[in-house]
N, C-alpha and C positions, 0 to 999 in steps of 0.2 A: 334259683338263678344267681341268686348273692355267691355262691359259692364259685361260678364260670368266671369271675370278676375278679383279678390280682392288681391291684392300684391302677385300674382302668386298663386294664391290659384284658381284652373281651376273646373267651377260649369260640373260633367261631368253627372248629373241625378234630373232630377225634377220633383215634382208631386203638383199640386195646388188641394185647397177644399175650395171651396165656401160655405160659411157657416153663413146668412143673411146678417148682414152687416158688418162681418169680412172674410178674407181671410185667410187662412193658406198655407205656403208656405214649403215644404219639402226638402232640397237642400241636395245631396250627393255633396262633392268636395275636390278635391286633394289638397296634401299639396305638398310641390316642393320637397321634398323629397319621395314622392309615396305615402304617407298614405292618410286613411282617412277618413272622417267625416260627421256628420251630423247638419245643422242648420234647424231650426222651424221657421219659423217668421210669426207670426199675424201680418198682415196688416187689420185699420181701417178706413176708411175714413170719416174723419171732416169736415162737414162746417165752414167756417169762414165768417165775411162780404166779403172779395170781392173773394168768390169761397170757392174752399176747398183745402185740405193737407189730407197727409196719415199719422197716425201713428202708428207705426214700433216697434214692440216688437219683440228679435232674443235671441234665447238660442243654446249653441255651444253645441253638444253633441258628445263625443270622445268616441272611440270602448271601451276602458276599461268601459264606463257606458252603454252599450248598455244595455246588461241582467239584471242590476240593475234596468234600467228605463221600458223596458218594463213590469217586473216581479211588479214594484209600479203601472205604467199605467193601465196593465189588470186588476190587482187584484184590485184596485179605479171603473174600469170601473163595473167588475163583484160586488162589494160591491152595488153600487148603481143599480144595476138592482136586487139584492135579495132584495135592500128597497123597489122596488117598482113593486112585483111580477105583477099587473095587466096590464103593460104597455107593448105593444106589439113594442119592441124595431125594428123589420123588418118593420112597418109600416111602418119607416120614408124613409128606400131603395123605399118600394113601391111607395110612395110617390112622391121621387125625380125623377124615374124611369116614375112615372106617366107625370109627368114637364119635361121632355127630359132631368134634369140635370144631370151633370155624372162629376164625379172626372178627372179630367184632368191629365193626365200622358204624359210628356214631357221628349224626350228621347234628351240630350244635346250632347251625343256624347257617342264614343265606340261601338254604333252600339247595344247597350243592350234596349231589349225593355219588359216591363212589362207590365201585366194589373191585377197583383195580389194586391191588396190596402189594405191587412191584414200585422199589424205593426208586423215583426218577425224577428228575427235575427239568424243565425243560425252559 
């Protein structure tokens, strides 16, 4: 549990996606004042000679940008799916679907449990 704990910064919702040889990690978590947030983090994993390491990319994003970020995210995701009208963009669900993979949704505490994985804030 020591570990869900960043200078009282308590991780209380997580969702992982595996996504070939990176991972994305979704962390909602309180600030010790009640508020709260959201971090991203791609994780890559490196070989080196003697094994491997992870490396860690993390972006803090704060409720004042939620609507800013989603409204850039969709509209980037939707831009590139009208450049490339021929792509059957559910193939890939079918796909992962086909592979038994599934978006991993980790419920850290509060008792709140989701299995909606569309980015929205409301």
């Amino acid at each position: 549990m020591e570990e869900n704990k960043e200078n009282g910064r308590d991780e209380i919702y997580s969702a992982k996606v595996k996504a070939g040889k990176r991972t994305y990690f979704f962390d909602v978590k309180s600030t010790r004042s009640n508020d709260y947030y959201l971090t991203i983090t791609e994780s890559k994993k490196r070989f080196k000679e003697d094994g491997f390491t992870y490396e860690k990319h993390k972006i803090f994003l704060y409720k004042e940008d939620f609507n800013k970020f989603l409204t850039a995210l969709n509209g980037s995701v939707a831009h590139i799916k009208d450049l490339m009208p021929g792509v059957d963009f559910d193939q890939f669900d079918r796909e992962r679907e086909a592979n038994h993979e599934e978006v991993s949704i980790d419920v850290a505490s509060n008792g709140r449990e989701s299995g909606d994985t569309e980015l929205k804030w409301e």
